[in-house]
N, C-alpha and C positions, 0 to 999 in steps of 0.2 A: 206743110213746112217741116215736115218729118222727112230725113232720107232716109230711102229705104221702106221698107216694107213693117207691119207690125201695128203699133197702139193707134189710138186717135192724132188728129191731126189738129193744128191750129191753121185754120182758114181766112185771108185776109184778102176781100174781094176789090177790086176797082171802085171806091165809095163815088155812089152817083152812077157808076154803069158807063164810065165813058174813062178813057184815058189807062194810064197806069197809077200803079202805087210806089214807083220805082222813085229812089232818091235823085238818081242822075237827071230826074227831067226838070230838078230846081237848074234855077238861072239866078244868078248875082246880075245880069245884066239888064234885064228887064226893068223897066222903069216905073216907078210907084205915081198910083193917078190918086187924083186928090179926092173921088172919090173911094178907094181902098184906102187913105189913110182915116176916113171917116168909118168907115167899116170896122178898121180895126178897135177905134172910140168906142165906138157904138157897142162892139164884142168885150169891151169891158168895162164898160156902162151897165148893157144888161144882164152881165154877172157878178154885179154887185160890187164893184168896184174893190176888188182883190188887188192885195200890192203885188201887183206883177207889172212889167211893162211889156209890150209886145216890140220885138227888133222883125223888121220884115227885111225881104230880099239884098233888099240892097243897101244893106245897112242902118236904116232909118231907124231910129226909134219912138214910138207910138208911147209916151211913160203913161203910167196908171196912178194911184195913187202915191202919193209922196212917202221916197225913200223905201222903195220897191223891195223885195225879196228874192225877188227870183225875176228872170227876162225868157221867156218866149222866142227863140228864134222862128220864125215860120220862112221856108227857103226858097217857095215859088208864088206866084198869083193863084194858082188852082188850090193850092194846103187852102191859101185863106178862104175863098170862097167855100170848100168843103166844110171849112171848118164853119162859116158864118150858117152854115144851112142846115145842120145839126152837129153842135159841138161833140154831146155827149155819144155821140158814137163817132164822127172823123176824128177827133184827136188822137183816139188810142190807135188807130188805122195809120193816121201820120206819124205818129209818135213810132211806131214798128218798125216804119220802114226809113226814118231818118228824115224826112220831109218835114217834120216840127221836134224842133230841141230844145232843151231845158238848159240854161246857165245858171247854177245853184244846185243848191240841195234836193230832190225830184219830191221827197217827201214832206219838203218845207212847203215848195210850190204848190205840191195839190192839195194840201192841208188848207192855206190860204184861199184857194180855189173853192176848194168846196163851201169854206166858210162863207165866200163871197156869193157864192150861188144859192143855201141856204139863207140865206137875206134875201135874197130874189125869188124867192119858194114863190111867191101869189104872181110873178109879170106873164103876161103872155108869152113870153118870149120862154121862160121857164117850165109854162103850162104843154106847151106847143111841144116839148121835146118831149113831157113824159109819153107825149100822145103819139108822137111817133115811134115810141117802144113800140114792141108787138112780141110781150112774151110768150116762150113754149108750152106748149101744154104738161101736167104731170100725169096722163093718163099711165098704167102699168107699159104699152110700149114704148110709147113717147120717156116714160121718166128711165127706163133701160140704155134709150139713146144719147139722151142728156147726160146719165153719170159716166157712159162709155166714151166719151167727149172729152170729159174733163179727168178722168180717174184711171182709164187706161191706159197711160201715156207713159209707160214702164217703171216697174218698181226701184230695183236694183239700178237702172241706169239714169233715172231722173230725179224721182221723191226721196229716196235714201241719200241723195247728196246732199239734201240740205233740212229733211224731218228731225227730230229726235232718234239717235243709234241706237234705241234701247227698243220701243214700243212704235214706231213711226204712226204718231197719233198729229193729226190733219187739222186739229182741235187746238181752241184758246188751249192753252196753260194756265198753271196757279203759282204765283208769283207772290207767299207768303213774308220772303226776301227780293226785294227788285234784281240782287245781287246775285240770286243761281239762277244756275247754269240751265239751257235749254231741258236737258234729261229728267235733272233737278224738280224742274218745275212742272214738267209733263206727268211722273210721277205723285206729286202733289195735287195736282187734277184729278188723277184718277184717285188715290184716294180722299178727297175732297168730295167727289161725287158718292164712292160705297160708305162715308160717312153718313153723307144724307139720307142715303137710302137707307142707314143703318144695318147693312148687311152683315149677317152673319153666316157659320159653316152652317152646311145644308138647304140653305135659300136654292130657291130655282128659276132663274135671271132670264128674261127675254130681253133680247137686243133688237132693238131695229134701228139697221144700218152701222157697222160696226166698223165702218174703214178696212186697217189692214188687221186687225182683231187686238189692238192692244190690250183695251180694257176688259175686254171677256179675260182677257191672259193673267190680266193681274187678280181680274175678282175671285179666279176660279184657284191662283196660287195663290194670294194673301187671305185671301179670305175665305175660300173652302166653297163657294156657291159652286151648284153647276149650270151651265149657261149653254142656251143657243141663241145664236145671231145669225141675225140675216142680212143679206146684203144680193145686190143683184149685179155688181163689180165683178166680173169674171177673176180678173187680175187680182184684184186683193183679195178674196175667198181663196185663191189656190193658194197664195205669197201665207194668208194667216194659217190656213191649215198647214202648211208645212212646218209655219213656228210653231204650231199645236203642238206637233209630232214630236219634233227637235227635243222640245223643252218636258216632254213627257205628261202632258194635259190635256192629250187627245180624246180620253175617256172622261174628263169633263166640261170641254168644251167642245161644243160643235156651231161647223161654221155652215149657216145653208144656204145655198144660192138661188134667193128667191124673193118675191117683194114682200115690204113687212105685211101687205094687205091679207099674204097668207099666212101670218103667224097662226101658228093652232096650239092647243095643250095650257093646260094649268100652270099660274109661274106665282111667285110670293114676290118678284122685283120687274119691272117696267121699266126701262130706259132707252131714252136715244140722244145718243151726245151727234150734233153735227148734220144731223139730216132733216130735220123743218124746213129745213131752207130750200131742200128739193120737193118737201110732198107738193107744194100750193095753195094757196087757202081756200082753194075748192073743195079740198079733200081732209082738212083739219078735223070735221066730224067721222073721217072714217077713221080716223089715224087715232081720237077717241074711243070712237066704238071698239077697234081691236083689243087695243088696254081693258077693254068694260069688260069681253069678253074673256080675256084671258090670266086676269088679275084674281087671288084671293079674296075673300070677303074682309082679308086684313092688308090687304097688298098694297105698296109702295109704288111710288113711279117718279120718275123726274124726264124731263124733258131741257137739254140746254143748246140753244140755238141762236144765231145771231137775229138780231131784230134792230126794229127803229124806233123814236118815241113818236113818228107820225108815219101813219101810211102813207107811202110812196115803191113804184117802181126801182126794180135793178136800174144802175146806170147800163142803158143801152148796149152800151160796148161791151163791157161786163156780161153783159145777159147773153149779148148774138156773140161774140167770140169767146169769151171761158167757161162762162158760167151757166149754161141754156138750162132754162126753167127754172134758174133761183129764184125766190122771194125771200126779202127778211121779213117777218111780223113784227107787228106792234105784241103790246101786253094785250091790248085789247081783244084783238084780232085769235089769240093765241088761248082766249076763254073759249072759242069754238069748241077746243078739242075736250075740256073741261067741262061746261055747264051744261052740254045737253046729256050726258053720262054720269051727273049725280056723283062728279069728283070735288073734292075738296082741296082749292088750294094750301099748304100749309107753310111755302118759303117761297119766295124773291129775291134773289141776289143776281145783281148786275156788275160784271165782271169785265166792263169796256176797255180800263185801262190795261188791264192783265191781256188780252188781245193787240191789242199796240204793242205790248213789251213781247208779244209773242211774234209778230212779224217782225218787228226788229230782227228779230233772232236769225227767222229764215231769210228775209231779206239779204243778212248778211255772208248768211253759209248759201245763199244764192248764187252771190255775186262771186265770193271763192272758186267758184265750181260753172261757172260764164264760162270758160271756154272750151270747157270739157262739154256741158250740155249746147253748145253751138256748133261743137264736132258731132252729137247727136240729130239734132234740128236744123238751124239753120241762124244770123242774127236777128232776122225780125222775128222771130219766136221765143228769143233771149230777150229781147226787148219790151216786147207784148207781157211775157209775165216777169219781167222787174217791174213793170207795171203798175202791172195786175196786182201785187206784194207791196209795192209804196203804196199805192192808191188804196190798199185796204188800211193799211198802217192808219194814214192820212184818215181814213173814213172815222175810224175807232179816235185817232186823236182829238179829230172838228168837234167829234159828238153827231156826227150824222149816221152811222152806226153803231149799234148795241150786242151786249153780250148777256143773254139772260139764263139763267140757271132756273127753272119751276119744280118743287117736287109737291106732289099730289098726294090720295088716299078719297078712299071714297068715302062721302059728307057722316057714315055712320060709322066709321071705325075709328074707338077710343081709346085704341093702343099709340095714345100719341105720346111723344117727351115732354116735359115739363119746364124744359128750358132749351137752348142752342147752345147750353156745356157743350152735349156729345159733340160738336162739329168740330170743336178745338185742342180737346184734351188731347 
């Protein structure tokens, strides 16, 4: 869906393997069977009866619960069928290409959605979808593929339209005021996190996975550490090293291109903001081990990643078209990396609503900038991630996504604080 030549691509295949994906093959003329309007009952029946109503082809409408939110247009007989055979991946498929539309607010809609669906968490019908997931692996070349997927899809021409101008940091926000500004609060994150870790000048910080290196940038000017980070993003490694340069923090920050599995060298601070969500929970006790390895006998670490309060799959769609190999964890899940390593957790703070107010943001410096990156891509690629950015909003607002912040130390180090003053003054 890129023209031209260059980053990754967003891929949207013919769902089911027959026909097209094309809008034009809707027909208003085609006549609704009384089976299909049982069908469409049924699809929101077994999604938990969300205020939405379904309008099909030809104007019909199928209502949902009383005094609906949001209406569903679906614009041919093959959308619904797609959609009746696995929602959570045909929607976003239809939804791309104009074959199912939204009348309302997109993010009111899948708020309500998801709600309805998480009530339906134990039906078969619920069951049957996660199983027809089939997420990517995160081995070292598989998780290479995956972030070049999703993260090469150019800097200056796509992510700087609508990140933060400052740090283009990819990450929840910290939202002390609901009322600042995207920069504002990206800033407030990062130092939110070097609070935690209580970082001080001369600390020696490993990153793993740093995005476009924001926060290497700030810990290494506000606060005096020196830091290497790693990332396996071709794209963002060159884009941060050149802010390295610019900004005159080349000598202490360095950016390496390589997986965190090969961090090496002695560090006093452990962090990864943003990247759990690609290792896999296969690999939770390597992503431990490296910390074990490479941490002080007084060292810090923190770990902030989206997660869920129950294990569950990526939405389908989500996994095979943006996001391949994510997982969010649980808390639980996310002790992997912790107890077999003789770490001690010593904070929990769950930052969900601050990610809603953070999509907000980009959602809307998104949509600003719709038809400049539609001159870049193409519409179903603008469509797919306004998406992809409601639909996250939406996850963070239900409560079926999480935002967890952990910071660590291993179970013998009694250089601890005394209170969560330091985090605030």
């Amino acid at each position: 869906m890129r023209k031209g030549k260059g980053a990754a691509t967003l891929s949207i295949p013919a769902a089911g393997g027959e026909g097209t994906l094309d809008a034009q093959s809707a027909s208003t003329t085609t006549p609704v069977l009384a089976l299909e309007r049982w069908l469409a009952r049924k699809l929101l029946e077994l999604s938990g009866h969300p205020r939405v109503s379904i309008v099909l082809w030809n104007g019909e409408e199928v209502p949902g619960a009383a005094a609906p939110l949001a209406r569903m247009h679906i614009r041919d007989r093959d959308a619904l069928y797609r959609l009746i055979r696995h929602p959570y991946l045909h929607f976003g498929d239809l939804y791309s290409v104009g074959r199912i539309e939204i009348e309302g607010d997109l993010v009111q809609f899948l708020e309500t959605a998801y709600r309805g669906f998480d009530s339906a968490r134990d039906t078969w019908f619920t069951q049957l979808q996660h199983l027809l997931n089939r997420p990517r692996a995160n081995t070292p070349a598989d998780s290479r593929e995956n972030i070049h997927h999703h993260y090469d899809l150019g800097n200056e021409e796509f992510y700087e339209l609508w990140l933060d101008r400052e740090a283009m940091q990819y990450t929840c926000a910290y939202f002390p005021d609901p009322g600042m500004t995207l920069e504002d609060a990206q800033r407030a994150k990062m130092d939110h996190v070097c609070r935690k870790l209580r970082l001080k000048p001369g600390d020696r910080v490993a990153e793993a996975g740093c995005g476009w290196g924001g926060l290497a940038r700030h810990m290494a000017r506000y606060y005096g550490a020196t830091v290497r980070a790693y990332n396996i993003s071709h794209e963002q490694v060159a884009y941060a090293r050149g802010q390295a340069a610019a900004q005159g923090l080349a000598g202490r920050v360095e950016y390496v291109e390589d997986d965190y599995r090969n961090i090496d060298g002695e560090y006093d601070v452990f962090v990864s903001v943003g990247m759990l969500e690609h290792v896999g929970r296969d690999h939770y006790r390597t992503l431990g081990a490296v910390a074990d390895r490479c941490l002080t006998e007084a060292g810090r670490g923190l770990i902030h990643s989206i997660g869920r309060d129950q294990a569950e799959r990526m939405v389908a769609w989500i996994e095979q078209r943006i996001f391949p190999g994510a997982y969010p964890p649980t808390l639980r899940e996310m002790m992997e990396i912790f107890e077999p390593n003789g770490f001690s957790v010593l904070d929990v703070e769950n930052l969900r609503l601050h990610y809603a107010k953070t999509l907000e943001h980009w959602l809307a410096r998104f949509d600003l900038h719709a038809e400049e990156i539609e001159r870049i891509f193409d519409g179903a690629f603008v469509r797919a991630w306004r998406l992809y950015l409601a639909g996250s909003q939406a996850g963070f607002l239900a409560g079926t996504l999480q935002l967890f912040q952990i910071v660590f130390t291993r179970g013998t180090n009694n250089d601890l604080p005394w209170s969560r003053e330091y985090l605030y003054r």
